[in-house]
MITILUM-656456 format. One record per residue (C-alpha): x, y, z; residue number from 1; chain. Coordinates in pm, 1 decimal. Each point is the difference from the previous one (the first is absolute). Layout:
<rs>
+----------+----------+----------+-----+-----+
|       c1 |       c2 |       c3 | seq | mol |
+----------+----------+----------+-----+-----+
|        X |        Y |        Z | NUM |   A |
...
+----------+----------+----------+-----+-----+
</rs>
This chain:
<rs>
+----------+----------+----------+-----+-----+
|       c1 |       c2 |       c3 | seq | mol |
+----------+----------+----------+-----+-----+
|    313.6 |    327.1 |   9001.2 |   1 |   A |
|   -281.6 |   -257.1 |   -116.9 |   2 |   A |
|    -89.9 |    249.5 |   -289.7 |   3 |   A |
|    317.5 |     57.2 |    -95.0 |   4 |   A |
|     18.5 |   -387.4 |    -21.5 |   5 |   A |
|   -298.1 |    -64.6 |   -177.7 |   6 |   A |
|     96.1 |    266.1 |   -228.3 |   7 |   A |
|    326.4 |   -160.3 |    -79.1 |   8 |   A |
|   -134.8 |   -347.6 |    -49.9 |   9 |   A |
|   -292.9 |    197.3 |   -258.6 |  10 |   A |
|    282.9 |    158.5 |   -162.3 |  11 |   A |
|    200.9 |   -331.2 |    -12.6 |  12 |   A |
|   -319.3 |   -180.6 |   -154.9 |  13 |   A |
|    -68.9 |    263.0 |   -257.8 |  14 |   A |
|    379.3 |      3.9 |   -140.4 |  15 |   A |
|    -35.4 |   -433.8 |    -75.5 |  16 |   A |
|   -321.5 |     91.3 |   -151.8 |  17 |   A |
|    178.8 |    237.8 |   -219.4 |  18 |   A |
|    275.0 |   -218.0 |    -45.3 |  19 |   A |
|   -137.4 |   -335.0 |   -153.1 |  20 |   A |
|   -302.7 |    184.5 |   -116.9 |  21 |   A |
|    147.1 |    -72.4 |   -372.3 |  22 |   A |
|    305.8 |   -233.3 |    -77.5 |  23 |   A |
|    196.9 |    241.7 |   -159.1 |  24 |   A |
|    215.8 |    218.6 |    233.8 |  25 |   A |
|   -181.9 |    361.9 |     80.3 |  26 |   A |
|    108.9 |    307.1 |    212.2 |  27 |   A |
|   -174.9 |     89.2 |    306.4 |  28 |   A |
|   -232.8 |    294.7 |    -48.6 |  29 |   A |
|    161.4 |    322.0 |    127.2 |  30 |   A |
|   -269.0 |     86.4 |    218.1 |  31 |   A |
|     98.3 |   -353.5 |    214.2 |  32 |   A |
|    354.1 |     51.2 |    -59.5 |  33 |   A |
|    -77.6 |    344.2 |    221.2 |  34 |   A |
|   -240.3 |   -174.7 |    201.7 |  35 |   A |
|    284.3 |   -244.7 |     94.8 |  36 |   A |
|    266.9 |    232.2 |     14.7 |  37 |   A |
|   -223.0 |    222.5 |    293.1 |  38 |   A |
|    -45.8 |   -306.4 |    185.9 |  39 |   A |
|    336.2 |    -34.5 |     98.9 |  40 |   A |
|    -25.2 |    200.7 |    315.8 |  41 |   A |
|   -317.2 |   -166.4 |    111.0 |  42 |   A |
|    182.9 |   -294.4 |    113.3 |  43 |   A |
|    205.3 |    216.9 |    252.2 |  44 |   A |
|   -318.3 |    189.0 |     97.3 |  45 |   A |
|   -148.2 |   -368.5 |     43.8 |  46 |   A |
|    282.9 |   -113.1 |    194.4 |  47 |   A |
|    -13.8 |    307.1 |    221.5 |  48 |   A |
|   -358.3 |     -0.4 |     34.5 |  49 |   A |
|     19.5 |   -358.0 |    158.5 |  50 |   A |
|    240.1 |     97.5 |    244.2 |  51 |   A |
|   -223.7 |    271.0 |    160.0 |  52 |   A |
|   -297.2 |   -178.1 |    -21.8 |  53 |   A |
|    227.9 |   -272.7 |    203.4 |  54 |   A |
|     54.9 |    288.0 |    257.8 |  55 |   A |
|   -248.0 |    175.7 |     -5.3 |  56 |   A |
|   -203.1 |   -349.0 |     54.0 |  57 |   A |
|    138.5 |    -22.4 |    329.3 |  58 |   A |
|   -119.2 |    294.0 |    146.6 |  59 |   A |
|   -394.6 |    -59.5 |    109.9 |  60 |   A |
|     89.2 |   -329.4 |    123.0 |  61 |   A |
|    203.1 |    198.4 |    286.3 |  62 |   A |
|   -277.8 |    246.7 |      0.5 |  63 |   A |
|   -259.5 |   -214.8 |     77.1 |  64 |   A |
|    231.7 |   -229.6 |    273.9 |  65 |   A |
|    -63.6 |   -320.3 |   -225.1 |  66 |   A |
|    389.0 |     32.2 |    -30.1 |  67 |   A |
|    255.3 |     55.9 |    312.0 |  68 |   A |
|    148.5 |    339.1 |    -81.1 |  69 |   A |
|    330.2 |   -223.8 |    126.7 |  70 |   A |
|    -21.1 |   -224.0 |   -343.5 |  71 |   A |
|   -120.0 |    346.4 |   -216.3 |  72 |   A |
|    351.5 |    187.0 |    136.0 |  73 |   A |
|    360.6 |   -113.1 |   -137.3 |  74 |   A |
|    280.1 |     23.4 |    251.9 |  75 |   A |
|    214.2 |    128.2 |   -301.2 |  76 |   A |
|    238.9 |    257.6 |     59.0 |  77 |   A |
|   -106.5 |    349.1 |   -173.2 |  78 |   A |
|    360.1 |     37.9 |   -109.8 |  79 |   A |
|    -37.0 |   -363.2 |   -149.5 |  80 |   A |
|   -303.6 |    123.8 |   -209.6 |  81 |   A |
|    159.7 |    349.7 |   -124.2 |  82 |   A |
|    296.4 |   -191.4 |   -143.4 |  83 |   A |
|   -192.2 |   -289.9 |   -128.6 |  84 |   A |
|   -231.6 |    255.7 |   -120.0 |  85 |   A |
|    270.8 |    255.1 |   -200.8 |  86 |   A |
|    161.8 |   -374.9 |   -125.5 |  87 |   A |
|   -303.9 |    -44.2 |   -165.9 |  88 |   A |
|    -86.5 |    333.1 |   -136.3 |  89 |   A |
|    395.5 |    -23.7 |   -186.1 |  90 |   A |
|    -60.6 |   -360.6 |   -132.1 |  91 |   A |
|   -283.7 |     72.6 |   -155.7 |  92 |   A |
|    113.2 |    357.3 |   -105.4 |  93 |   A |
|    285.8 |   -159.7 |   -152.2 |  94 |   A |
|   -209.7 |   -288.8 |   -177.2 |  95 |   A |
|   -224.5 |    267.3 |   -121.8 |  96 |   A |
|    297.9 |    192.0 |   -168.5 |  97 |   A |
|    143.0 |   -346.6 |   -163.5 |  98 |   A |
|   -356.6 |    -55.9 |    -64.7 |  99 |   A |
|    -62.6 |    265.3 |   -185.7 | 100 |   A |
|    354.8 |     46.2 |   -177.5 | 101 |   A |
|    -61.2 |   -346.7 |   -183.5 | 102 |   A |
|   -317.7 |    118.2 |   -127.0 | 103 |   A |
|     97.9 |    279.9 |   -121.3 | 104 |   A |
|    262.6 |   -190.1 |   -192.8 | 105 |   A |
|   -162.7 |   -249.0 |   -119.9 | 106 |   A |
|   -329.1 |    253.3 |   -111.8 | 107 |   A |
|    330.3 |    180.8 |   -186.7 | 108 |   A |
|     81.6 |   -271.1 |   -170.3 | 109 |   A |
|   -339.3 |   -140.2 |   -122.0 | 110 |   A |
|   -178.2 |   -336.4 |   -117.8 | 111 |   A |
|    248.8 |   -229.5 |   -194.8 | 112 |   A |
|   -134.2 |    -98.1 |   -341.9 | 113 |   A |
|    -26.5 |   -371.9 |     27.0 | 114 |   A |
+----------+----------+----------+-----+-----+
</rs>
């Protein structure tokens, strides 16, 4: 997650340097156009990778009894976390579809001459 951060903030840094590098307007190189276009997934991977190092976190507290295995365990419901669970996994389905539907539009379409 903290790579995939510093990466973005890199790749952030590099594209103003590119940008007011001259005064007159310039296009991207291709190779960071791809660059930038294959980093779209890192910030789900990032996102997901915080959550289970969140979890996962947990665990060796419990192990070790420097946590109460009382505060480590939810008293959720396992039917709650099933449906909260499959509510998730068809949000984000769906997002991905709309997601990826604009993109593809837009990509069809192309750049605009200014």
């Amino acid at each position: 997650m903290v790579e995939s951060g510093f990466w973005f903030v890199g790749l952030f840094l590099l594209s103003l340097l590119v940008l007011y590098r001259k005064k007159e307007r310039q296009e991207f190189p291709r190779w960071m156009l791809y660059c930038m276009l294959w980093s779209i997934p890192l910030a789900y991977l990032a996102g997901q990778a915080g959550w289970v190092v969140a979890e996962v976190g947990r665990q060796p507290w419990t192990i070790q009894d420097l946590l109460p295995t009382i505060a480590a365990v939810s008293r959720i419901d396992a039917g709650s976390v099933k449906v909260t669970f499959s509510l998730f996994v068809v949000l984000f389905t769906a997002l991905l579809v709309a997601e990826v539907k604009i993109l593809t539009r837009q990509i069809k379409i192309g750049p605009q001459n200014d």
